[in-house]
C-alpha positions in Angstrom: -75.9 78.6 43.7 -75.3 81.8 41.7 -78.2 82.7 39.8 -75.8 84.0 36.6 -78.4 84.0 33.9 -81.0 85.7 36.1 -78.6 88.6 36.6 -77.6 89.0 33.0 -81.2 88.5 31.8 -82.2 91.4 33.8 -79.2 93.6 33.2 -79.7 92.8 29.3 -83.7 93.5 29.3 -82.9 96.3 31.1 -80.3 97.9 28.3 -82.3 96.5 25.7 -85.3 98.8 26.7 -82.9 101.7 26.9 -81.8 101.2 23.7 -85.5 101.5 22.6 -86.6 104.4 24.2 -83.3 106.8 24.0 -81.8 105.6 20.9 -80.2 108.7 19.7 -78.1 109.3 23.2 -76.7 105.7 22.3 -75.8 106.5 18.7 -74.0 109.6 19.9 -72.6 107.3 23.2 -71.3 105.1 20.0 -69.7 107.5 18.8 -67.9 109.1 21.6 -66.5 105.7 22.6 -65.5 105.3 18.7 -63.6 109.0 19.1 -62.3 108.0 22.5 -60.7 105.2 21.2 -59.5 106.8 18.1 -57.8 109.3 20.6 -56.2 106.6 22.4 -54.7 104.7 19.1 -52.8 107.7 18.1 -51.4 108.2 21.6 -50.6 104.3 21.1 -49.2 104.5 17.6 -47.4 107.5 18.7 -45.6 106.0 21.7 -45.4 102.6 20.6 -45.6 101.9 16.5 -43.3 104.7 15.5 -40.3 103.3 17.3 -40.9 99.7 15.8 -38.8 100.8 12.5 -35.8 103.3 12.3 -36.9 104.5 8.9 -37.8 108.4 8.3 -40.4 107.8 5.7 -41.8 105.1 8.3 -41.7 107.2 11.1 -43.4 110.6 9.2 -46.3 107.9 7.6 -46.7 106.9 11.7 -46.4 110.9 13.1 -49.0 111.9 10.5 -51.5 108.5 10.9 -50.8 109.5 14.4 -52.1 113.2 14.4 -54.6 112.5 12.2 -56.3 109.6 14.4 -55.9 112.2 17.4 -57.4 115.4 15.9 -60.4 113.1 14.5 -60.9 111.4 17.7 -61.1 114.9 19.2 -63.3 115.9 16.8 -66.2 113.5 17.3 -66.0 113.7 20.9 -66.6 117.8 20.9 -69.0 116.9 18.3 -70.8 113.8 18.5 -74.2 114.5 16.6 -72.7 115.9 13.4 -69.8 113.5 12.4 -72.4 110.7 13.8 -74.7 112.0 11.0 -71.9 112.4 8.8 -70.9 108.7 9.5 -73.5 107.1 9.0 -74.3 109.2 5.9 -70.9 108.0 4.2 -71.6 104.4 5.3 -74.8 104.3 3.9 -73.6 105.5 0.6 -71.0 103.0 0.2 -73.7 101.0 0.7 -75.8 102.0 -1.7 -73.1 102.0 -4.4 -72.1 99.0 -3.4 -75.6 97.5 -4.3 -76.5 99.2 -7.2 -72.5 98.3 -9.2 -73.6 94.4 -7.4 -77.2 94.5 -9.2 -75.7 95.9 -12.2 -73.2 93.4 -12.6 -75.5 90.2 -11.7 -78.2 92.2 -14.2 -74.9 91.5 -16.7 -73.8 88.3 -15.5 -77.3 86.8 -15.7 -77.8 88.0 -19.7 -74.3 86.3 -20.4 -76.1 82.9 -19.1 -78.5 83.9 -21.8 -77.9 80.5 -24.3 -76.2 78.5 -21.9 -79.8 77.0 -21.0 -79.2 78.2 -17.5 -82.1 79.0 -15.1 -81.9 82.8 -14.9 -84.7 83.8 -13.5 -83.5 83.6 -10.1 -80.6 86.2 -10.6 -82.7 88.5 -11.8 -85.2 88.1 -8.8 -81.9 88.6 -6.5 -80.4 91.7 -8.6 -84.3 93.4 -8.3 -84.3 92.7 -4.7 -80.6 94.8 -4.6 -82.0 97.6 -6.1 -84.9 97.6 -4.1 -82.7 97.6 -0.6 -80.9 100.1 -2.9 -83.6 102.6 -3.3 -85.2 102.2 0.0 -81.9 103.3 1.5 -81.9 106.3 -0.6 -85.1 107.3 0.8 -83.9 106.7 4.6 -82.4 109.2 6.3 -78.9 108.1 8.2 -80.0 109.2 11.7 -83.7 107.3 10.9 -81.3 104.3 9.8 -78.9 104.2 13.0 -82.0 104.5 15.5 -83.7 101.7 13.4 -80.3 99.6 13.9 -80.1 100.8 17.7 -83.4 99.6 18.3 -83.3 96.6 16.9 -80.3 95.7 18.9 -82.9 96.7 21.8 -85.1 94.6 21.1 -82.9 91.7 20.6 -81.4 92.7 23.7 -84.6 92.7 25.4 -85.8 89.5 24.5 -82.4 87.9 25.1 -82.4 89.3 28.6 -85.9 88.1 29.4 -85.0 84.5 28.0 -82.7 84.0 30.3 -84.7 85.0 33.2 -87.2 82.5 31.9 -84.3 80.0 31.9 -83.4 81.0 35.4 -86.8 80.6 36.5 -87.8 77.7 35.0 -84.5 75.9 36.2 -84.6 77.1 39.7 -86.3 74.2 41.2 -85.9 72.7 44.9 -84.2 69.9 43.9 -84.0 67.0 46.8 -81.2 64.4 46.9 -81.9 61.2 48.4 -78.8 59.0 49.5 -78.7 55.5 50.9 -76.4 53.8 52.6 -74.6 50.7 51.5 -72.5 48.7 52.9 -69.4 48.0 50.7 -67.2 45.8 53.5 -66.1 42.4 53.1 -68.2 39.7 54.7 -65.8 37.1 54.4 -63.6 35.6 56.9 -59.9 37.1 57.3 -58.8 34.1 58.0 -59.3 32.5 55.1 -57.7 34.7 53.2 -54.5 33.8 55.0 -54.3 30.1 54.0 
């Protein structure tokens, strides 16, 4: 019998603690594949997705996507650390704006329930907790926030793998099959049967 989850626990354990210890080598590994791949979809749209439509406007839209996606890709492979900052810099402040115009409009929404004799005490708990997540990412620095993330995955990695080593473990028991033998042919008389 394979031992499957034995294998994977141990691989995934194994990555997990990686992930701990070195996570700034995987946020920039992240990022290279991330480039890589943006290299290889404007090869792809280049070959492939300009010839779909005979149209020049269609085909210039394609050629520039195209060159664009290639000179970007290139860009965060040569260099990793800086667009990963960047990144993760212009993710986090959507983000943020994205929470703050969400707490400002549920701080707006709730005062409209004002005379409806709606509960609103509960929207404004949720709206403080926004701004709160809001704030806290302000303060955070985007290469603090994408270890944090990294790790986390490490650790859920970790204890993932070592669950399933424990499953492995625990299942792997000598099991012993006992057969008997019975009988199943027809005691009766052939002849009988012929009458």
């Amino acid at each position: 019998m394979k031992r499957w989850f034995l294998y994977e626990g141990i691989l995934l354990a194994v990555l997990g603690l990686l992930l701990i210890i070195f996570p700034t080598f995987w946020v920039k590994l992240v990022v290279i594949l991330l480039g890589i791949g943006s290299i290889g979809y404007g090869i792809y749209s280049l070959k492939y997705t300009k010839s779909l439509y005979k149209d020049t406007h269609y085909e210039r839209s394609i050629l520039i996507k195209s060159i664009l996606s290639i000179a970007i890709g290139f860009l965060v492979v040569v260099f990793p650390l800086f667009f990963a900052k960047a990144a993760w810099t212009v993710m986090m402040w959507i983000l943020i704006i994205y929470l703050i115009a969400t707490a400002v409009l549920g701080f707006y929404a709730a005062s409209l329930l004002k005379d409806t004799g709606i509960e609103r005490k509960r929207y404004f708990i949720e709206n403080i907790i926004l701004l709160v997540i809001a704030i806290a990412l302000i303060l955070l620095s985007p290469e603090a926030l994408g270890k944090v993330i990294i790790r986390i995955v490490g650790i859920a990695s970790m204890v993932l793998g070592l669950g399933l080593v424990i499953y492995d473990l625990a299942s792997k028991k000598d099991v012993t099959v006992v057969s008997e033998y019975v009988d199943t042919t027809d005691t009766t008389d052939s002849s009988d049967s012929d009458e």
